[in-house]
RODO-2510 file (C-alpha; in nm, 4 decimals, decimal comma):
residues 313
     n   res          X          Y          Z
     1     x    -2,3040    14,7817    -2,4667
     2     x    -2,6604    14,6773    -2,4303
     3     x    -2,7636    14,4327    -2,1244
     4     x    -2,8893    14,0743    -2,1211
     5     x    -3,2405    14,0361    -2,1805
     6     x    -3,3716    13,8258    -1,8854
     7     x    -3,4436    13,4846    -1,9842
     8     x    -3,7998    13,4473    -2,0395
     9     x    -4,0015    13,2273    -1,8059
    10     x    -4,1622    12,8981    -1,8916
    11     x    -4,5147    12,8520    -1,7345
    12     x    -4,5216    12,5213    -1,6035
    13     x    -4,9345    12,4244    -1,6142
    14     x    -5,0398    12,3290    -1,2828
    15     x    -5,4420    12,2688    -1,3219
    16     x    -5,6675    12,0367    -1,5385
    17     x    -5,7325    12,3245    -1,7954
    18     x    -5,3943    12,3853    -1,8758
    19     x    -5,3445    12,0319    -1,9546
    20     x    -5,5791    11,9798    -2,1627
    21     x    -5,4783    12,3319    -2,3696
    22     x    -5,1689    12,1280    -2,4375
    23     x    -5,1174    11,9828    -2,7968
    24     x    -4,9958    11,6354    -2,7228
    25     x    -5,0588    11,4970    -3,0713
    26     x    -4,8295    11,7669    -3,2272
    27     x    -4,6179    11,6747    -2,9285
    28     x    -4,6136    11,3543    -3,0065
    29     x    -4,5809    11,3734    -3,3447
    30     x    -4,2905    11,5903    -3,2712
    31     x    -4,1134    11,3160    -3,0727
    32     x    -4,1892    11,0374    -3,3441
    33     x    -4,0664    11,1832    -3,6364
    34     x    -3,7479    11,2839    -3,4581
    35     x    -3,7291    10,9074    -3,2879
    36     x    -3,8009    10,8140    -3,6735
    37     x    -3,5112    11,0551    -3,8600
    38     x    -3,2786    10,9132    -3,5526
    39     x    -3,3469    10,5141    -3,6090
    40     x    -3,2967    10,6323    -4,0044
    41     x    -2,9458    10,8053    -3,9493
    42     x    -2,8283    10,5099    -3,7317
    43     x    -2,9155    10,2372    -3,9898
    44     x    -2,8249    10,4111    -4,2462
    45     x    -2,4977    10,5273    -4,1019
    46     x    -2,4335    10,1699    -4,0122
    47     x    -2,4924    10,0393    -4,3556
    48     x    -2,2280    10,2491    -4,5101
    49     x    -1,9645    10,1877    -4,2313
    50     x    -1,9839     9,8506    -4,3184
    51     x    -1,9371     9,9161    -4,6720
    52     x    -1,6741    10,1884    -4,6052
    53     x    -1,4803     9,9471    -4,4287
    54     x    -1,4980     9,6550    -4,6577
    55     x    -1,3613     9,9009    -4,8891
    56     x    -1,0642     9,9993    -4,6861
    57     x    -0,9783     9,6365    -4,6897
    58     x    -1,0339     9,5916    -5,0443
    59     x    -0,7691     9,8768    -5,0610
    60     x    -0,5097     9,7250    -4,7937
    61     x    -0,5303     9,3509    -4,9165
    62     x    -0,4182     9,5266    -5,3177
    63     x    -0,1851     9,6985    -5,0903
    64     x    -0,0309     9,3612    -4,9843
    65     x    -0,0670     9,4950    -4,5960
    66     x     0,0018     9,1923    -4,3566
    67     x    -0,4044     9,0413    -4,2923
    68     x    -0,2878     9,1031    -3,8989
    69     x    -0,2063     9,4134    -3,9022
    70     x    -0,5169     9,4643    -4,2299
    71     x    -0,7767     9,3394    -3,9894
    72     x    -0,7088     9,5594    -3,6991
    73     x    -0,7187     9,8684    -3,8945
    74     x    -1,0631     9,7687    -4,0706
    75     x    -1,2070     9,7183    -3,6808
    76     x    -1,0660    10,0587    -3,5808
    77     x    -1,2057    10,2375    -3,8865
    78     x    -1,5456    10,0955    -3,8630
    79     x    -1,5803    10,0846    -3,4857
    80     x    -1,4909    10,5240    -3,5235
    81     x    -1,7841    10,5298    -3,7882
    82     x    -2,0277    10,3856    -3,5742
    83     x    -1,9413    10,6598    -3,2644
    84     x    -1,9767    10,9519    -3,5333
    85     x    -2,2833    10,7633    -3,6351
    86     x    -2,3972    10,7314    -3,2803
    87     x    -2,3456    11,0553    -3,1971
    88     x    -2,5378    11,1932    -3,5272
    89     x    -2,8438    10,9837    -3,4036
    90     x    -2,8264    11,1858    -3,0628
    91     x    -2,8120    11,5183    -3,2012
    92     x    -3,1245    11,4045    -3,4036
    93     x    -3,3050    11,2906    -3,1460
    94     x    -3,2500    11,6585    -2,9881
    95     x    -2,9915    11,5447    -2,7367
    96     x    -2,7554    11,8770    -2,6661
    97     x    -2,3761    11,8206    -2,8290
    98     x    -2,2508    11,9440    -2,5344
    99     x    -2,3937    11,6668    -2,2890
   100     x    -2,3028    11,4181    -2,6055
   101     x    -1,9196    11,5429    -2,5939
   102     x    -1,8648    11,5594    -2,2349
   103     x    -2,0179    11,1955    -2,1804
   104     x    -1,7675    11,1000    -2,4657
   105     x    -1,4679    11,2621    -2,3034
   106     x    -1,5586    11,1110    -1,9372
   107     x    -1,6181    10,7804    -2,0840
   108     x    -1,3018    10,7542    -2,3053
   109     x    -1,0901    10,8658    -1,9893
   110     x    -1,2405    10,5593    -1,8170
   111     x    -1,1560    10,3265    -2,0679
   112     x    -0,8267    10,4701    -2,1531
   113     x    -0,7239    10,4193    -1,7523
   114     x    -0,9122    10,0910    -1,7265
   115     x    -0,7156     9,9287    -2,0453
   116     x    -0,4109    10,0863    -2,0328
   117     x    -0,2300     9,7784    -2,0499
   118     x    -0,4613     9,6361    -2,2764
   119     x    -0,3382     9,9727    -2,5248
   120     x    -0,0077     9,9124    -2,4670
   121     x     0,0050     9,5273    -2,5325
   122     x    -0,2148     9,6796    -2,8789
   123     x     0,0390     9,9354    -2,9823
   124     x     0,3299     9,6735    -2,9470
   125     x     0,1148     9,4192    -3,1702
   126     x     0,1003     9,6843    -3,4162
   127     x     0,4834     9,7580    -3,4298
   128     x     0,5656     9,4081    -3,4167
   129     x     0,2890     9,3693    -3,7586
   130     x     0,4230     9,6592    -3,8774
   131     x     0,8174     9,5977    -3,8357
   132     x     0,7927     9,2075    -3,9133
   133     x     1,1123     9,1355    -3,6664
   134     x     0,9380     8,8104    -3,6953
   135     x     0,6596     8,6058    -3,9036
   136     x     0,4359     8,3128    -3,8567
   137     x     0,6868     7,9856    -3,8480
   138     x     0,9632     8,1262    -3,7972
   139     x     1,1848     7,9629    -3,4985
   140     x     1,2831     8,2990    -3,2033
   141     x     1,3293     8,3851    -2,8969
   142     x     1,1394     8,6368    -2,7639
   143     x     1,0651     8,7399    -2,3740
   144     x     1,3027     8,5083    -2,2848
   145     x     1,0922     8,1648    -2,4234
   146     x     1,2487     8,0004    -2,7826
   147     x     0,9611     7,8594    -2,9771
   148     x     0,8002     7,8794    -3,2943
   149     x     0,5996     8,1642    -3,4009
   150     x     0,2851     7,9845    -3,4506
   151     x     0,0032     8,3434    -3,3725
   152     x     0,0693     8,7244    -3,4071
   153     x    -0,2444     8,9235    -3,3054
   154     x    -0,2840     9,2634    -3,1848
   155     x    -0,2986     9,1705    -2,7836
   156     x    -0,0741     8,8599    -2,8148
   157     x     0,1786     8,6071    -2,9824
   158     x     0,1751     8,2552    -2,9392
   159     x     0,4754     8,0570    -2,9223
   160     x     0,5546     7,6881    -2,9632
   161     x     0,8382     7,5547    -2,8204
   162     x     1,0684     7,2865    -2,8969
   163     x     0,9098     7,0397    -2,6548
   164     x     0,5446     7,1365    -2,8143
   165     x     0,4510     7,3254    -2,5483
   166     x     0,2180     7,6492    -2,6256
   167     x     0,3326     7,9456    -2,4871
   168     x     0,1041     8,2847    -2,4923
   169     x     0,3141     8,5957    -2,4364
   170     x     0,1516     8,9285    -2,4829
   171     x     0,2883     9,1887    -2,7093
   172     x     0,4103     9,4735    -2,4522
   173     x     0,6462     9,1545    -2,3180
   174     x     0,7785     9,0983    -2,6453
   175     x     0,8682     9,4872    -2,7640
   176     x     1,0509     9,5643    -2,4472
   177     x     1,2889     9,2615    -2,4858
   178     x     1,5898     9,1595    -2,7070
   179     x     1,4136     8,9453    -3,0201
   180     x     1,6097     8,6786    -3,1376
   181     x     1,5364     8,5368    -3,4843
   182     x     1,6977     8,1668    -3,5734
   183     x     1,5393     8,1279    -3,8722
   184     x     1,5664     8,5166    -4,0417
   185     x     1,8387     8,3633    -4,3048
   186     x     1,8768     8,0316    -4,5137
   187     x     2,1940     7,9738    -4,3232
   188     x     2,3302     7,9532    -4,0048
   189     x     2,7042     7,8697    -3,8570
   190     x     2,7612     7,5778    -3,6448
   191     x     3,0608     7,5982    -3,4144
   192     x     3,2130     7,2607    -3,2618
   193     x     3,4170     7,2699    -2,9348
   194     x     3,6906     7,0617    -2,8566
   195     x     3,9774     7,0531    -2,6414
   196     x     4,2899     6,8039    -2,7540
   197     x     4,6128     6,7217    -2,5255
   198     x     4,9324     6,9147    -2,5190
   199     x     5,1212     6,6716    -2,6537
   200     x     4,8874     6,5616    -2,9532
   201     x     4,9467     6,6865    -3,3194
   202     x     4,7664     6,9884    -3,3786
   203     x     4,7472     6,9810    -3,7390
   204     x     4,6548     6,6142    -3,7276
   205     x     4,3698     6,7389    -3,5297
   206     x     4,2822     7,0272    -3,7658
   207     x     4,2437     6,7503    -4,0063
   208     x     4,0602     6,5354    -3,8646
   209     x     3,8218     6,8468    -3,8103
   210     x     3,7750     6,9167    -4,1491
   211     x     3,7548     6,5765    -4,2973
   212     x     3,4586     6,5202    -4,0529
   213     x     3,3166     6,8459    -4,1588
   214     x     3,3730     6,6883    -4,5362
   215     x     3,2102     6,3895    -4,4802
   216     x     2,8939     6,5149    -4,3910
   217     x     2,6121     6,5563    -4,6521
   218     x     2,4248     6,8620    -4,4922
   219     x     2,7865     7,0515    -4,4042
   220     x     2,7638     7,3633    -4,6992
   221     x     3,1087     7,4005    -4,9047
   222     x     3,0544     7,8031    -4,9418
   223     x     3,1833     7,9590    -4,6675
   224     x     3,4315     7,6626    -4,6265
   225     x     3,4701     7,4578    -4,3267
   226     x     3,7830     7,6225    -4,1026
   227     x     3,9906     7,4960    -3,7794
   228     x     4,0835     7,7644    -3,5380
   229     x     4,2591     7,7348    -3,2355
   230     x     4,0778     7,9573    -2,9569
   231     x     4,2675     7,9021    -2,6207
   232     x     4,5008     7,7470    -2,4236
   233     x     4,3470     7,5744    -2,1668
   234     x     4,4725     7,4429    -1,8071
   235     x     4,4594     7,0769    -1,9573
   236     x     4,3993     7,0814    -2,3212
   237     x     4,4520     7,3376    -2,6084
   238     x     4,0790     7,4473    -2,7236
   239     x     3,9855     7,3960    -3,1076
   240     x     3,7082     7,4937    -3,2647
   241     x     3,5849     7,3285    -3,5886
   242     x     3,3437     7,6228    -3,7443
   243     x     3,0648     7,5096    -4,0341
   244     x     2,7668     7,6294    -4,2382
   245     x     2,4578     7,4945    -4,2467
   246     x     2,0980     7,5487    -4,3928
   247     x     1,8823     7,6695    -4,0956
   248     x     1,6716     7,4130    -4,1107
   249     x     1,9411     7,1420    -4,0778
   250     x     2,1143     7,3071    -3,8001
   251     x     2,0334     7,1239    -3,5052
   252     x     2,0784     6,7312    -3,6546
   253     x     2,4067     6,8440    -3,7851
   254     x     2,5170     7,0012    -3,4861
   255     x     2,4449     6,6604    -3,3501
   256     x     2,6248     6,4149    -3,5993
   257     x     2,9257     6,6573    -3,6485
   258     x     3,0056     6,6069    -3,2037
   259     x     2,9225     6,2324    -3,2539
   260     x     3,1407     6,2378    -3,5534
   261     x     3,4240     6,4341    -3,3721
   262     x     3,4542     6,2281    -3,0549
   263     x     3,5086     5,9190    -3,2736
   264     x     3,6994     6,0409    -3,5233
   265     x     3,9870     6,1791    -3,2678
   266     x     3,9616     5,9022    -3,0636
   267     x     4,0082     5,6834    -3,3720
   268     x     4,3047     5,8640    -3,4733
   269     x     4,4933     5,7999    -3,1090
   270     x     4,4241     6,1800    -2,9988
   271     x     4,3339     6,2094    -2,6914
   272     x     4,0462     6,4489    -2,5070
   273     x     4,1790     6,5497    -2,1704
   274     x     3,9788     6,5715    -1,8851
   275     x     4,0894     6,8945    -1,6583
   276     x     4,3595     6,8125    -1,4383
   277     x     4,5662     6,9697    -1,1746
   278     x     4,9259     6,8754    -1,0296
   279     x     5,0034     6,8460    -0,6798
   280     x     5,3555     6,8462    -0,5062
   281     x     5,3997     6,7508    -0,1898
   282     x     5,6750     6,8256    -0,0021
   283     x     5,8106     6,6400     0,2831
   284     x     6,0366     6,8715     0,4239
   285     x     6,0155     7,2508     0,5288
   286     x     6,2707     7,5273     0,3576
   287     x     6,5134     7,4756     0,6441
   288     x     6,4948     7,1331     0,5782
   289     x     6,2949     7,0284     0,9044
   290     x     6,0883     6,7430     0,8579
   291     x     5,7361     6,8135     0,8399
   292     x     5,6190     6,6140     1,1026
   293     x     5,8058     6,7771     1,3444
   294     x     5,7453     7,0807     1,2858
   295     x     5,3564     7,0061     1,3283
   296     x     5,4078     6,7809     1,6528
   297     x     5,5817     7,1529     1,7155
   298     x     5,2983     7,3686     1,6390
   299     x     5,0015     7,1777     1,8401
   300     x     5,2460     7,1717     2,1469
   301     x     5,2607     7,5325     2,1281
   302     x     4,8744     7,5567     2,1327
   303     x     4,8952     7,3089     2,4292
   304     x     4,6412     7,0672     2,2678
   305     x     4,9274     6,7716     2,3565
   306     x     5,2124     6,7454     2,5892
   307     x     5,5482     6,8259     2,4205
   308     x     5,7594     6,5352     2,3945
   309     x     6,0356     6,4709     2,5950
   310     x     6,3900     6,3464     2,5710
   311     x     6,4195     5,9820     2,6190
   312     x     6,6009     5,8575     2,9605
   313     x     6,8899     5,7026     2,9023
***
């Protein structure tokens, strides 16, 4: 095996003469047409990123990709174009790939640490574009907070709420908690609590149950209205009148079918007990003292009072 050569020495000039024996045109000439094939790869590089990318969302919108979810990916795609082209302009300009790839690995480690939450609320934005547990209008509740869908973006979703307040949660919220969608199907179930007396006519209330189900306009016929009774209460035995509904109508019938209820079993002489608890109270202990004495008795023995004495004849 044959040693090393030993690296040749570069003379450094150190006098007038050996400065002027330099070539700086050539030098500079040098420098200039690599500063030149540099600015050349950049714009053109640029130029077709642009058009590369256009194309990719050319290709997702025949695709019928969600314009969310279509918009991120053309930023990603063109913003990794412009590093290779970055990075091609470097090595053109002489700069060594080594320095170029360590200064990208340093300053991706950086970023990656300093936006880590920032990543994560982006890779939950593209899950939720890319699962659709939800879409723009629909009516959830997600993170806690009911609202209206009115924004999906990559970092965050923005809410309405019922009260038309705007509510901005960010995506990494929203992934990591039970989603709740109100408005996923045409129809929804409405069920109607109510609690009648022991002593009332169940199937008279069953009926009047249905026939105010019947009577309303937005109550749907398939799956029929049904009565059930659910428990027996400590005052009243518990009903519950169950209906269908389009979503959209839920929350007004919901309404007129309680309003409807209450008058309709009042109407018919049922009643709606309020809770209520009996009391006995007994006057005499089990050996058939009198209460009273036997309390006189007790304080006495505590020596709060005096106990009382026989009465002199």
């Amino acid at each position: 095996m044959t040693a090393k050569a030993p690296p040749v020495p570069v003379e450094v000039p150190t006098t007038l003469a050996d400065l002027k024996g330099i070539d700086w045109l050539g030098m500079a000439q040098a420098a200039g047409l690599k500063l030149v094939g540099a600015l050349l790869v950049l714009l053109i590089g640029i130029w077709l990123a642009k058009r590369l990318s256009n194309a990719l969302d050319r290709a997702m919108t025949r695709g019928h990709m969600e314009a969310t979810l279509r918009g991120f990916l053309r930023n990603i795609a063109y913003a990794g174009m412009v590093v290779v082209v970055t990075t091609s302009a470097l090595f053109t300009l002489g700069v060594s790939p080594a320095s170029v790839l360590a200064v990208l690995g340093a300053a991706g480690l950086a970023i990656g640490l300093a936006l880590k939450d920032s990543l994560s609320n982006i890779a939950s934005g593209v899950m939720l574009i890319m699962q659709r547990p939800f879409r723009v209008g629909d009516y959830v509740q997600a993170a806690g907070v009911e609202g209206t869908v009115d924004q999906i973006r990559v970092f965050q979703t923005r809410l309405r709420t019922i009260d038309n307040r705007t509510v901005v949660l960010p995506n990494s919220l929203i992934t990591t908690a039970p989603i709740v969608n109100f408005t996923a199907n045409p129809r929804r179930r409405i069920d109607i609590a109510v609690g009648v007396g022991y002593d009332d006519d169940l199937q008279q209330a069953r009926e009047t149950l249905l026939g105010a189900a019947a009577a309303h306009p937005k109550v749907l016929k398939e799956p029929a209205p049904e009565v059930l009774v659910v428990a027996l209460g400590e005052s009243s035995v518990n009903l519950e009148l169950r209906v269908w509904a389009k979503t959209g109508d839920v929350l007004r019938t919901r309404s007129d079918l309680n309003e409807a209820v209450r008058n309709d079993i009042i109407g018919r002489g049922l009643s709606i007990p309020y809770p209520q608890r009996d009391l006995h109270v007994y006057h005499h202990d089990a050996d058939g003292r009198p209460l009273s004495d036997v309390l006189v008795k007790a304080v006495a023995d505590d020596g709060d009072v005096a106990r009382p004495g026989k009465p002199k004849a």
